[in-house]
C-alpha positions in Angstrom: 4.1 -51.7 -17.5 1.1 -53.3 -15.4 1.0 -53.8 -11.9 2.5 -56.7 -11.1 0.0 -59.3 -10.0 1.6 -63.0 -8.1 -0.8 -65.9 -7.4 -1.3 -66.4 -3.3 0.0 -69.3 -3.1 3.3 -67.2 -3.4 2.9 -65.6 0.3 1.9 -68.4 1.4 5.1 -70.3 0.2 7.2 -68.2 0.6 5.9 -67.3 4.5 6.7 -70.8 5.1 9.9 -71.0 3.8 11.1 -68.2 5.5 10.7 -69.1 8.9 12.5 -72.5 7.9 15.2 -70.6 6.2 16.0 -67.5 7.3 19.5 -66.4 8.2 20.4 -66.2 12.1 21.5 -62.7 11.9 21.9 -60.5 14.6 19.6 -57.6 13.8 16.7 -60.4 13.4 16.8 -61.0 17.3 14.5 -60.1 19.8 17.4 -59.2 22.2 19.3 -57.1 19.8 16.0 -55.2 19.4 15.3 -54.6 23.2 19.3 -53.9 23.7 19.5 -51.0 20.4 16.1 -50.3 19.5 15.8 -48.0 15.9 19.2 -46.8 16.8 20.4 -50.8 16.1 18.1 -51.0 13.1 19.4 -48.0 11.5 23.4 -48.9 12.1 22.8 -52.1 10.3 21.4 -51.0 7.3 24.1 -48.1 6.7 26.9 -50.8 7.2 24.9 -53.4 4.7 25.0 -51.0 2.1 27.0 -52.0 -0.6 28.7 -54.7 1.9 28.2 -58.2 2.7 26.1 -59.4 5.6 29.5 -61.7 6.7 31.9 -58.0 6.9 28.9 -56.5 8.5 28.9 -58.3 11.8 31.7 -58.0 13.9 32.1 -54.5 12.8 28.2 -53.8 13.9 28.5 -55.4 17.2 32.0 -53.4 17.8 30.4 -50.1 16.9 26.9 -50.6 19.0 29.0 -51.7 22.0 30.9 -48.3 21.5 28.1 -46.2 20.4 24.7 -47.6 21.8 22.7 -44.6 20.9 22.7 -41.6 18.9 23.4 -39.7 22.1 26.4 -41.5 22.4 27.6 -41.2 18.8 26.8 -37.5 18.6 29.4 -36.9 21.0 31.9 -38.7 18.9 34.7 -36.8 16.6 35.0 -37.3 12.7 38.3 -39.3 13.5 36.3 -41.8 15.7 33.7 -42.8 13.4 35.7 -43.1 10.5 38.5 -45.2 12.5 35.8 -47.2 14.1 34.5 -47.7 10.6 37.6 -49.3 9.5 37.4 -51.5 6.7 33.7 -51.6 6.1 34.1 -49.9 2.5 32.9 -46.4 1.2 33.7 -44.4 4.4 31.1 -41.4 3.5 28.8 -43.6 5.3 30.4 -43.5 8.6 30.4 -39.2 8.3 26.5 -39.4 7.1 25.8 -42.1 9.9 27.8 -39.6 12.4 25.1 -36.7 11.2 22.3 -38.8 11.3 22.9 -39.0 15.1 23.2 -35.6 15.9 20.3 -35.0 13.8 18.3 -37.4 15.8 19.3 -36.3 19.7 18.7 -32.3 17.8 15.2 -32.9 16.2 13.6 -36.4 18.0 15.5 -35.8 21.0 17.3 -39.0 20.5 14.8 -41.5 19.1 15.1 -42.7 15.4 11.7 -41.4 14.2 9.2 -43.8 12.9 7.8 -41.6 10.0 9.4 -42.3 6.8 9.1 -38.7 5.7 11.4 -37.8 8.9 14.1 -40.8 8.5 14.4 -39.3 4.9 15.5 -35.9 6.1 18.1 -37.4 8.1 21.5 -37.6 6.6 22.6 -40.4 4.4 19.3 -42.0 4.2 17.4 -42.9 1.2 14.5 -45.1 0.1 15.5 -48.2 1.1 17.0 -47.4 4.7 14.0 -45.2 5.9 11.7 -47.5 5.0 13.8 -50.4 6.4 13.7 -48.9 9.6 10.3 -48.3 9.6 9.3 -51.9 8.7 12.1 -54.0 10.0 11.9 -52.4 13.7 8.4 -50.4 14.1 6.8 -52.6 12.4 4.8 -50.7 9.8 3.3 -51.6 6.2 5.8 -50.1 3.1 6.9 -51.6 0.6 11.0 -52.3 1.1 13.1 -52.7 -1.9 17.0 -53.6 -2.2 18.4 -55.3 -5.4 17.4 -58.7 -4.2 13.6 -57.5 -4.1 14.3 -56.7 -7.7 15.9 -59.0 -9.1 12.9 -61.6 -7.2 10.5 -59.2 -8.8 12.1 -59.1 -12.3 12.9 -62.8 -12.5 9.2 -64.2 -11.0 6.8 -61.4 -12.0 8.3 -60.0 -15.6 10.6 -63.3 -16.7 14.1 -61.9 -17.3 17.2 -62.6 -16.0 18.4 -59.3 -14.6 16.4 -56.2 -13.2 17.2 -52.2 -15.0 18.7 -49.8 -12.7 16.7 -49.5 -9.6 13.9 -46.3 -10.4 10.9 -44.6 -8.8 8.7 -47.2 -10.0 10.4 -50.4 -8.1 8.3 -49.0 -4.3 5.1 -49.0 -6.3 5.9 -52.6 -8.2 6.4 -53.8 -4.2 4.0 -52.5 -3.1 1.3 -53.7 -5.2 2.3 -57.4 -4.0 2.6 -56.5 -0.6 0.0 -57.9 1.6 -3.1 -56.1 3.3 -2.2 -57.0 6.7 0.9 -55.3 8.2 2.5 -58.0 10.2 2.6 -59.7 6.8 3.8 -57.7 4.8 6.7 -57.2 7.1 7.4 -60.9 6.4 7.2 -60.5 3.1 9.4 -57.9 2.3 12.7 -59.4 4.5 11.2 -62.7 2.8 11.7 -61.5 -0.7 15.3 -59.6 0.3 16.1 -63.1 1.9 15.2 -64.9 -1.5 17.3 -62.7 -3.6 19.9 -63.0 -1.0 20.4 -67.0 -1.2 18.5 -68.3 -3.8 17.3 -66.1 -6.6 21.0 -64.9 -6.9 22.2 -62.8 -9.2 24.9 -65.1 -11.2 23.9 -68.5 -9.6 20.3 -69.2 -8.8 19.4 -71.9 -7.0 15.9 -72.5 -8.8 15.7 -76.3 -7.5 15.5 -74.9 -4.0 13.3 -71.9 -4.8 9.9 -72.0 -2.3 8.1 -70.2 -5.6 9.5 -71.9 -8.5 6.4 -73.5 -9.8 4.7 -69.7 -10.2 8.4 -68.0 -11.2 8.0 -66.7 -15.4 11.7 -66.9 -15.9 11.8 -70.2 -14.9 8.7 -71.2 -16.9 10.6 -69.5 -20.0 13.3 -71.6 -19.9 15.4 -69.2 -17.8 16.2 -67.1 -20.9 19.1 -64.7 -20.9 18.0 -61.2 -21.5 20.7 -58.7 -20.8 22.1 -56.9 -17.7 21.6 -53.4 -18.4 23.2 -52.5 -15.1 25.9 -50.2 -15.0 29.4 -52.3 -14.1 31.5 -51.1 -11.3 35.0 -50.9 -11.8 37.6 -53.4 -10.7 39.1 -52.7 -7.2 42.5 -53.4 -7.9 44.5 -50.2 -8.8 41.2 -48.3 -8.6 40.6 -44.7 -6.9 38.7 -46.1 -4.4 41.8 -49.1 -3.2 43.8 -45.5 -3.2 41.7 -44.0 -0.9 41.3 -46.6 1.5 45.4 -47.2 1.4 45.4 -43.5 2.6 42.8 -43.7 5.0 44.1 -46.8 6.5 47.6 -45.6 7.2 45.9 -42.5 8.8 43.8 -44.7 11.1 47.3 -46.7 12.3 49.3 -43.6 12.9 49.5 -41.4 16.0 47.0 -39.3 16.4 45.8 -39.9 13.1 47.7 -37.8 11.3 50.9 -38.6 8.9 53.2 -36.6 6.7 51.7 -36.0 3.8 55.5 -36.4 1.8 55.2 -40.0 3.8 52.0 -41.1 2.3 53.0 -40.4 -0.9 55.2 -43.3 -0.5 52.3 -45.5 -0.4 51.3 -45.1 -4.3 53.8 -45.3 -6.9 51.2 -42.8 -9.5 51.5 -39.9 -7.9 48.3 -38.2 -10.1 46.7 -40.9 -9.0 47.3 -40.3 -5.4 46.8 -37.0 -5.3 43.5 -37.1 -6.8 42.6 -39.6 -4.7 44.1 -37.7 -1.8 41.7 -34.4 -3.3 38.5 -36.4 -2.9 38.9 -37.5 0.2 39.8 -34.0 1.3 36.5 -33.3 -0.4 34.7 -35.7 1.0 35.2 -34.4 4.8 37.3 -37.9 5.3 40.4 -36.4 5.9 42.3 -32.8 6.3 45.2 -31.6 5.3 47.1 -28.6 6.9 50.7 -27.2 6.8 52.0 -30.7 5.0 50.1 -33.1 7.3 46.6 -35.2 6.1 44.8 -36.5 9.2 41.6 -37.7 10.1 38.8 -35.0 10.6 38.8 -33.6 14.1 
């Protein structure tokens, strides 16, 4: 497939747009910045993976205001990052966030590095974060890419509905439209993520309000439907993962974090179920269990 190539009217657009439009979040502040530095940055973009900005906030703030550097975290137990993480979804993240800092205060001696090579060595963080740290707080020129980048990219650039699976090749599509200078392109990347976000949605785009429309392909094709061939995630609802976070919920309310394990069986009524459930959190580092007890990681 070519590089993708967008008139420059589109940067210009969708520059302007952007600083009409843009959501007041709190990672986008100048004070938030000054207060948490890369530490802040890199906090935000664990918790926004695979979980809405509107979940993200209060749990963010609550977390910063308890752990305000990677110093601070690294001292932290298991059992205090993932209760603090609470409800924010996929708890791994709060264990791989928890190693991150202690990686950082071992090996930067306590400052998120700048280098993208060196935020991907860091645990739990892939493409997207390291390079959203680098751009979104130092400042630098890479290209970022989430699903809204690629479903912008998909839509404008290649004129179908849905993007494939993300792949190797999305950073180098990105990057070909990112502009030369390197406060722009900054703009433009958290522009496109921002246009993905609220108006080149996924089920419901908004293409009367779109700042590009007149250069968009898909739109100019008649908005054509031509597949999803992303994978579906399964249904929550009497899923392994709502077992999981039943058990890890109940662990986070009781004393000291740690319940019978014959009294959290109560909680499920298919006991396979639970107990394989129970086996990958185990697994997981998330909880453990000893002598007929589950708790929290110590």
């Amino acid at each position: 497939m070519p590089a993708p190539t967008i008139p420059l009217a589109w940067r210009f657009d969708l520059r302007e747009w952007y600083a009409r439009s843009a959501r007041d979040l709190p990672w986008r502040r100048a004070e938030f910045a000054d207060r948490y530095g890369a530490w802040g940055t890199l906090v935000s973009e664990f918790m926004l993976q695979q979980t809405p900005v509107a979940r993200v906030i209060p749990h963010l703030e609550a977390w910063l205001t308890r752990w305000p550097s990677p110093a601070e975290m690294a001292k932290a137990t298991p059992a205090e990052v993932v209760h603090q993480w609470a409800n924010l979804g996929y708890p791994r993240r709060a264990l791989w966030l928890h190693r991150a800092a202690a990686q950082v205060v071992e090996q930067h001696g306590g400052v998120v590095p700048r280098d993208v090579t060196a935020l991907l060595a860091l645990s739990g963080i892939g493409d997207y974060t390291a390079r959203a740290v680098a751009v979104f707080h130092y400042g630098d020129r890479h290209p970022v890419v989430d699903t809204n980048t690629r479903r912008v990219i998909t839509r404008a650039v290649d004129a179908r509905s849905q993007p494939d699976p993300p792949s190797a090749r999305d950073l180098e599509r990105m990057s070909n439209l990112l502009p030369d200078d390197v406060e722009e392109s900054a703009v433009f990347n958290a522009a496109m993520m921002e246009l993905g976000a609220v108006v080149c949605t996924a089920r419901a785009p908004k293409c009367e309000a779109c700042p590009i429309a007149a250069s968009c392909a898909w739109l100019t094709a008649g908005r054509p439907d031509t597949g999803d061939r992303r994978r579906r995630q399964a249904r929550y609802e009497g899923s392994d993962r709502q077992v999981r976070g039943t058990v890890l919920r109940m662990l986070r309310g009781a004393p000291g974090h740690r319940m019978a394990a014959e009294e959290i069986a109560t909680a499920w009524a298919d006991a396979v179920q639970r107990d394989r459930a129970i086996d990958s959190l185990i697994a997981d580092g998330l909880i453990e269990a000893s002598e007929g007890m589950l708790a929290l990681p110590r």
